[in-house]
C-alpha positions as CSV (number, residue, x, y, z in Angstrom):
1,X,124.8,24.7,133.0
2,X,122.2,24.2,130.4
3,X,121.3,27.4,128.4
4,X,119.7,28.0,124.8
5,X,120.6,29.7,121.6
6,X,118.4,32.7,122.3
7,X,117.4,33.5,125.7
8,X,115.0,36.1,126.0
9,X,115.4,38.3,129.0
10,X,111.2,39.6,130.3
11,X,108.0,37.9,129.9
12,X,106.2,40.9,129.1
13,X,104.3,41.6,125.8
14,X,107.7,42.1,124.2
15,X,109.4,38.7,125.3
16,X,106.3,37.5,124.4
17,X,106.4,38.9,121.0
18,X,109.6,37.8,119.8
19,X,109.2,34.0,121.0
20,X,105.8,33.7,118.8
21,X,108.2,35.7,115.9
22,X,110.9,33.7,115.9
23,X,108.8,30.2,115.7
24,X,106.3,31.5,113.0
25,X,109.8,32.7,110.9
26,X,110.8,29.1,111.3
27,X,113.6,29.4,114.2
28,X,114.1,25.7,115.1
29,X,117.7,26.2,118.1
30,X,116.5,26.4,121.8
31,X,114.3,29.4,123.3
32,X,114.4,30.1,127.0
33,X,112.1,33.1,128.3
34,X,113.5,34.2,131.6
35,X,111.2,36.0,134.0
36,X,111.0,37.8,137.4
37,X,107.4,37.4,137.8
38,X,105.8,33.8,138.7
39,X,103.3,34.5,135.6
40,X,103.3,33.2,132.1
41,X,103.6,35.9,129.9
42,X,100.1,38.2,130.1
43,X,99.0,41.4,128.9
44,X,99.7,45.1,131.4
45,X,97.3,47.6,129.6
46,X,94.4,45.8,131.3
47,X,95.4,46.1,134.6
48,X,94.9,49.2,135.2
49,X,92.0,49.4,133.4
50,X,89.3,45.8,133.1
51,X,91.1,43.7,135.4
52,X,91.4,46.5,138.2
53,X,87.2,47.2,137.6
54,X,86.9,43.3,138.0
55,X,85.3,43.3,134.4
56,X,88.4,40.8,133.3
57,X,89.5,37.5,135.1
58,X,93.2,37.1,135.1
59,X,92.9,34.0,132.6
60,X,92.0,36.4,130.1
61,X,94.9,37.9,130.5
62,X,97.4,35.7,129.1
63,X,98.7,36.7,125.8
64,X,98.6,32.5,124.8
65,X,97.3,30.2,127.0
66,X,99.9,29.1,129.4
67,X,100.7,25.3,127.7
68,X,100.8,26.9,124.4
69,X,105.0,27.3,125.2
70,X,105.7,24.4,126.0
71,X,103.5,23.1,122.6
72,X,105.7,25.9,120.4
73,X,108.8,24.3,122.3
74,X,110.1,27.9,124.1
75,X,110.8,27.1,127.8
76,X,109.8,29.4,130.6
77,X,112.1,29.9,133.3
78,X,110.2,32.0,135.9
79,X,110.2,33.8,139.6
80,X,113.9,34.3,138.8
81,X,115.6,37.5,137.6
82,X,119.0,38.3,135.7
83,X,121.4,40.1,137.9
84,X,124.6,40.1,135.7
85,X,125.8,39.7,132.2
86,X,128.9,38.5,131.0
87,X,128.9,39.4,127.1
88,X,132.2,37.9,126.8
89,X,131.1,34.5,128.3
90,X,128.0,34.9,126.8
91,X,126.4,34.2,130.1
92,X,123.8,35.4,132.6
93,X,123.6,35.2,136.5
94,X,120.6,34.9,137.8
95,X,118.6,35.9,141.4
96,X,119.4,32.2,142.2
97,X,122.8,31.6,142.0
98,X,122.3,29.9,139.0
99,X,124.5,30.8,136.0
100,X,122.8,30.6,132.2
101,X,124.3,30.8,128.7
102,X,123.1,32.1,125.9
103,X,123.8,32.2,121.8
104,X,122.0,35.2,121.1
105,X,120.2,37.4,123.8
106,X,117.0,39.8,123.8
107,X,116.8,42.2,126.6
108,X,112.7,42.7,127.1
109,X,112.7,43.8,130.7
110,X,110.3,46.7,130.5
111,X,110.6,48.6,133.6
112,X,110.2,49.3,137.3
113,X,107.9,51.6,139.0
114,X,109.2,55.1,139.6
115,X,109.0,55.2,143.5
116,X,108.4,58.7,145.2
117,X,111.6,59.3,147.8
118,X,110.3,61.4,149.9
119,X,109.6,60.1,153.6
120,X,107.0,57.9,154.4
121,X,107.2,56.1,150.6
122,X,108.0,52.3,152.2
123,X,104.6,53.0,154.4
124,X,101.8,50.3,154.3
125,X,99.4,50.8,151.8
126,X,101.5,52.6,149.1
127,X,100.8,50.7,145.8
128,X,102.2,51.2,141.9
129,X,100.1,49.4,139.4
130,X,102.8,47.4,137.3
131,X,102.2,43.8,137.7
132,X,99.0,41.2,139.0
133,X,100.6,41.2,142.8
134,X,100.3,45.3,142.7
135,X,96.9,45.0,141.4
136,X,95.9,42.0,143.6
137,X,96.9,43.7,146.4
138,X,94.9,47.0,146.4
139,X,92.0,45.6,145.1
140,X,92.4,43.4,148.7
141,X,92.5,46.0,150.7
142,X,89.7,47.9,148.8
143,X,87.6,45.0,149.5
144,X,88.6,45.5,152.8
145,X,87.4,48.4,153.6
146,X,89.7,50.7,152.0
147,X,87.9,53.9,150.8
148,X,89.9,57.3,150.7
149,X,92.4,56.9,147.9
150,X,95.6,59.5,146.9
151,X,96.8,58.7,143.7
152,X,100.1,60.4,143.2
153,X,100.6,61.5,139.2
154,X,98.4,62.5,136.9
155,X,99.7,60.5,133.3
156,X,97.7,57.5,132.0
157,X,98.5,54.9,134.8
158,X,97.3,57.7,137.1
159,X,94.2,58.7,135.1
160,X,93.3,54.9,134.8
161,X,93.3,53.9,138.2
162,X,91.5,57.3,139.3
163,X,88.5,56.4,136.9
164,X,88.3,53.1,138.0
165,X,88.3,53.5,141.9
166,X,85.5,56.1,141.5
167,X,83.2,53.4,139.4
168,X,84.0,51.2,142.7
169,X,82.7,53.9,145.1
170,X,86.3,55.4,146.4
171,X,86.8,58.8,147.0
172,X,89.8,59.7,144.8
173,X,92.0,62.8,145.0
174,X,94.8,62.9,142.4
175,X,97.6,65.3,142.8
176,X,99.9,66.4,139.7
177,X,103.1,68.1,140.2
178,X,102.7,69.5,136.6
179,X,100.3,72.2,135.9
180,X,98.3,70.1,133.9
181,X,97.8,66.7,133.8
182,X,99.0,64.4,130.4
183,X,101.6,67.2,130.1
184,X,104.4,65.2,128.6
185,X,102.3,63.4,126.2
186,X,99.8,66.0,124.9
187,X,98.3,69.6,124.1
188,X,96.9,71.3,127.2
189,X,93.7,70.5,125.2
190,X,93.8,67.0,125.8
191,X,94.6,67.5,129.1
192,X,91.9,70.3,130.2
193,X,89.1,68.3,128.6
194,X,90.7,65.2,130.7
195,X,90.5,67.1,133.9
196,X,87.1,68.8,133.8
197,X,86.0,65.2,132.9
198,X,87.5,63.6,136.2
199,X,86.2,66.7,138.3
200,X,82.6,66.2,136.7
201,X,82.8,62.5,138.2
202,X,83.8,63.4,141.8
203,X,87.7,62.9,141.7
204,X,89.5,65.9,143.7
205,X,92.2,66.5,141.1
206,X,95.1,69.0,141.7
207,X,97.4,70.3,139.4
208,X,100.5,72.2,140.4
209,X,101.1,70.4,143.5
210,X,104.2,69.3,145.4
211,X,104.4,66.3,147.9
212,X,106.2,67.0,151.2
213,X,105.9,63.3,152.3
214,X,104.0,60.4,152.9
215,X,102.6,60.3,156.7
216,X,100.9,57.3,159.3
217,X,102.3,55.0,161.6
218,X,103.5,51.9,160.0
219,X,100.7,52.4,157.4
220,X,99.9,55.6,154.8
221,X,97.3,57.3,156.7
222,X,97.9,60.3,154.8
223,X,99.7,62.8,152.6
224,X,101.5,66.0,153.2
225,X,102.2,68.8,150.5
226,X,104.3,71.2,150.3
227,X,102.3,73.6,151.6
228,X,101.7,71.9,154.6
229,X,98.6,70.8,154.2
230,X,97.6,66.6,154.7
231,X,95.0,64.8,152.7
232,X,93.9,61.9,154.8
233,X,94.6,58.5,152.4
234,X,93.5,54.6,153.0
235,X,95.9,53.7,150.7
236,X,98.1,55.8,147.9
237,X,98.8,55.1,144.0
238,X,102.5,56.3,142.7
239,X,101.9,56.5,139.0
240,X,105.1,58.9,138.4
241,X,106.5,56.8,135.7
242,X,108.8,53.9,134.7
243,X,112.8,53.6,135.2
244,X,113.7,51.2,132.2
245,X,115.2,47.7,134.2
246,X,118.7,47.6,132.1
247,X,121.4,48.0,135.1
248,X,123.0,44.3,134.3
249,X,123.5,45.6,130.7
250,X,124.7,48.8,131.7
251,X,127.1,47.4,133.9
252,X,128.1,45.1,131.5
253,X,129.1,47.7,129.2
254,X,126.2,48.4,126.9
255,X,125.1,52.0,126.0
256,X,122.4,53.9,127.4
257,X,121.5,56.0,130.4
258,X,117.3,56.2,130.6
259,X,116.9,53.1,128.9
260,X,119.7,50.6,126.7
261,X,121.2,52.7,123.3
262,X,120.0,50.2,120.3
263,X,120.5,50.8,116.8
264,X,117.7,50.7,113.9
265,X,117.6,46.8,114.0
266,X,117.2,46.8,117.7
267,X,120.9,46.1,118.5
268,X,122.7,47.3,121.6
269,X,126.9,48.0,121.8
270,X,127.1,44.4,122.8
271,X,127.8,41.9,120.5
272,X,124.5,39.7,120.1
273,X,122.6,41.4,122.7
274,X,119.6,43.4,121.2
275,X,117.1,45.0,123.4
276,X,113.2,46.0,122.5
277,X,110.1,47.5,124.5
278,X,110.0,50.1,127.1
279,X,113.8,49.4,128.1
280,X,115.1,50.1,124.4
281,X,116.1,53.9,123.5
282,X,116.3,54.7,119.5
283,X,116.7,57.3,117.1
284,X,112.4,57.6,116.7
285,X,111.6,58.2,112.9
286,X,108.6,59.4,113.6
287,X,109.9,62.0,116.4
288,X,112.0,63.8,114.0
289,X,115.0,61.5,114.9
290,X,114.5,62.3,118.3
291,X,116.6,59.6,120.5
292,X,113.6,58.2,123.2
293,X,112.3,55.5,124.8
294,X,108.2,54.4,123.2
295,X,106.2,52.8,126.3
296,X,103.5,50.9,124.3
297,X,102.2,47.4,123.3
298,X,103.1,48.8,119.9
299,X,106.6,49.2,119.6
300,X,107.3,46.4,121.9
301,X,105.6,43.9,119.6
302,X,106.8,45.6,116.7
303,X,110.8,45.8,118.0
304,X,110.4,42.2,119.1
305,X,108.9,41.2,115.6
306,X,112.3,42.9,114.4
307,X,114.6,41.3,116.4
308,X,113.3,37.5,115.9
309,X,113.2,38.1,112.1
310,X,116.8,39.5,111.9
311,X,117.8,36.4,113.8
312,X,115.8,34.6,111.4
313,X,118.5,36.1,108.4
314,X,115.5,38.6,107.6
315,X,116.8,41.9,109.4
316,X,115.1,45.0,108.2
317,X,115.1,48.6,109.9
318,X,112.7,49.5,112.5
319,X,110.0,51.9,110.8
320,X,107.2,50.7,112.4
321,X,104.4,53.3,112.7
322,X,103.5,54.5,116.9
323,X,100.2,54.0,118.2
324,X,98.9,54.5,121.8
325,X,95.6,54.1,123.7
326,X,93.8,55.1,127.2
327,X,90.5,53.7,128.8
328,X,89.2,56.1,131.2
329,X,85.1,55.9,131.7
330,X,83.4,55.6,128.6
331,X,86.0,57.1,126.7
332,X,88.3,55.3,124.8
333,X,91.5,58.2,123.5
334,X,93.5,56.5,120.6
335,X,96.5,58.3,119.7
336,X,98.2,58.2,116.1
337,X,102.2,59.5,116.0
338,X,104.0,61.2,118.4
339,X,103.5,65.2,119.1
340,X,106.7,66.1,120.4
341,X,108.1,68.9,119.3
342,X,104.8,70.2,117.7
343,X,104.3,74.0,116.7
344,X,100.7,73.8,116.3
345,X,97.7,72.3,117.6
346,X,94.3,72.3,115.7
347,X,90.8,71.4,117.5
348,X,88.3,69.2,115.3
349,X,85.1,68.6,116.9
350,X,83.9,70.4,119.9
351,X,85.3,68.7,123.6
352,X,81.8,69.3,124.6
353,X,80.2,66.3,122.4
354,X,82.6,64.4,124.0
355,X,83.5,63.3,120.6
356,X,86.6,65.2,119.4
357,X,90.0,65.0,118.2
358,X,93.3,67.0,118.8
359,X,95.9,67.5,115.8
360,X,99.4,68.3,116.1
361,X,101.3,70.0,113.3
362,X,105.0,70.7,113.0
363,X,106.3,73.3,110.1
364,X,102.9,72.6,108.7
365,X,102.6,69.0,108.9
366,X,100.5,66.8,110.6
367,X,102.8,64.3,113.4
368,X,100.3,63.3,115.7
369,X,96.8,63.7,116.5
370,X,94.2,62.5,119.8
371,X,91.2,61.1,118.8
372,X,88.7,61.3,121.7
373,X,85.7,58.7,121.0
374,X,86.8,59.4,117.6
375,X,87.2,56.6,115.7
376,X,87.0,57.4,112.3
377,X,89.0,60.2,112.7
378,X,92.2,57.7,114.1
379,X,92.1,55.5,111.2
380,X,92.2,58.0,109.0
381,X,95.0,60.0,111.2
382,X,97.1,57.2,110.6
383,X,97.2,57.2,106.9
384,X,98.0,60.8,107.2
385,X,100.9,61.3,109.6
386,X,102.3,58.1,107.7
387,X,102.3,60.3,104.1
388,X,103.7,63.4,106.4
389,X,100.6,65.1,104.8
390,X,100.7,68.6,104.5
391,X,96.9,70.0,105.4
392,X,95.6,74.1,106.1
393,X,94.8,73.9,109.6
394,X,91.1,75.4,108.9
395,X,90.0,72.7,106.6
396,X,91.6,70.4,109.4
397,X,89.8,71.9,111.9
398,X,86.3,71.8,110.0
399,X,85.1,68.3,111.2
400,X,82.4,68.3,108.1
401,X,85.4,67.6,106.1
402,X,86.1,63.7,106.4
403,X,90.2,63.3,107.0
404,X,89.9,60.1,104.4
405,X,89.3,63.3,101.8
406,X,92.5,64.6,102.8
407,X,94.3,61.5,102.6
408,X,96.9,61.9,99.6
409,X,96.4,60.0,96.6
């Protein structure tokens, strides 16, 4: 068996992340990457968004070019996947038999597509957008032919997709078991101004809607609500989420349930076993203390960042501040914070201009707010949910007033 001091488990952004870290903090022991995909490590955001509209090759992808590991001495072990643990032995079993050591180990394995359960979801032709082969294979069979698109979920992955495949000339209909779309991650403003906005450029989206099943013959050829009804469907999208990939650590004994328990330095139960990224649920300072998995670039550059330094003998908390983003026609959304558990929402801007933002207030303070091509306003929105500033909701609301004013001193 060969093995390495740290063995990071997920090429994603997060794997990624902590590699760079720990040889910029001076790490000189072994660093294996281990992942399930047969890709060097490269960025997701874009897939759904330039790559799927063809406006990005997949080299530009790449979060370092692909000899760039093997220059920073951190060996890529790839197309294999960890099935097993062993925190005692301090060893992994892998897809292929193989068995791996480790000295310290950092669980960056994202997660897996949500898939629908309902009949008819292992049809032909029924496609998440997760990785390059998801993406590579739809945009195949769009270029085939493929025209009349259901896109099952209405959250950003959803969104994303459904404003691209209209820009390619597909006819999209987007079904949303929620009465409003966005509805776990914003104010019914957000998401209203998000729907009339898809509408207006010719996607059929439904809110409120159950799915009975998928139906066709070998391949989707359509799908059947709850009401009986059947929307006739080329293809499908299931956008219904992520289910964090930590079964070997569960099984091995680690903490968690949706997603692996870690503590504020990124630690799980297990000894030298930290996780980070979408997998990772912690105590969110910027939720109220709420305990929740963060599904962004952000956090899993920032927790990876956290781990590799504390390896490095630098351990600090993780405070870092949440950020998110959404690309959907010519509108870019930016999000500062995190609105859970707001109390009040405050307009700034009027929807209509298409140029807005969206703030969220709890017990009087500003948490979060959604900038809509609003990018003054984010920067800004940053500074201010940082200090946990205190502002009356009319002057927030009055978009004369610049936020920087409000910014305290």
């Amino acid at each position: 068996m060969s093995g390495a001091d740290v063995v990071i488990v997920g090429a994603g952004h997060a794997g990624a992340q902590a590699a760079l870290v720990l040889r910029q903090a001076g790490f000189t022991g072994t660093v294996t990457m281990i992942g399930r995909e047969s890709e060097p490590p490269y960025e997701r955001p874009p897939l759904s968004k330039e790559y799927f509209a063809r406006e990005k090759t997949f080299d530009r992808l790449y979060i370092r070019p692909p000899q760039f590991w093997g220059e920073k001495d951190v060996a890529l072990k790839l197309g294999v996947e960890v099935t097993a643990v062993d925190p005692a032995a301090k060893t992994l079993t892998l897809s292929d038999g193989g068995t791996f050591p480790y000295g310290k180990l950092i669980w960056a394995t994202g997660g897996d597509p949500r898939q629908l359960t309902c009949a008819g979801a292992d049809l032909a032709g029924v496609h998440a957008v997760r990785t390059r082969v998801d993406c590579d294979q739809l945009m195949g069979e769009i270029d085939g032919g493929v025209r009349h698109i259901v896109v099952i979920g209405g959250g950003y992955i959803g969104l994303e997709a459904a404003a691209v495949l209209t820009k390619l000339g597909c006819q999209v209909t987007l079904l949303e078991a929620m009465p409003r779309v966005l509805a776990r991650v914003a104010g019914p403003e957000l998401s209203a101004f998000y729907e009339k906005e898809h509408r207006a450029h010719g996607v059929d989206l439904r809110t409120g809607v159950a799915v009975d099943s998928l139906v066709g013959e070998g391949r989707v050829s359509g799908v059947k609500l709850a009401d009986g009804s059947v929307i006739p469907a080329d293809a499908v999208i299931v956008g219904i989420g992520i289910v964090p990939a930590v079964a070997p650590l569960i099984a091995a004994g680690a903490a968690g349930g949706n997603g692996v328990e870690v503590d504020e330095f990124c630690r799980t139960s297990l000894p030298d076993i930290y996780a980070v990224g979408d997998c990772a649920s912690f105590a969110c300072d910027y939720a109220g203390g709420l305990v929740m998995r963060v599904e962004s670039v952000q956090n899993a550059n920032d927790q990876a960042a956290c781990v590799a330094k504390a390896i490095c003998g630098e351990a600090k908390p993780y405070r870092a501040f949440p950020w998110f983003w959404s690309n959907q026609y010519d509108l870019k959304l930016q999000t500062a914070g995190i609105s859970a558990g707001y109390d009040q929402s405050v307009m700034r801007g009027d929807p209509e201009a298409r140029s807005f933002s969206v703030a969220y207030l709890k017990g009087g303070r500003l948490i979060a707010m959604d900038c809509v091509n609003a990018v003054k306003d984010y920067v800004q929105a940053r500074k201010l949910v940082e200090a946990g500033a205190v502002i009356d909701p009319a002057v927030l609301a009055d978009a004369s007033v610049p936020l920087k004013d409000l910014v305290p001193a």
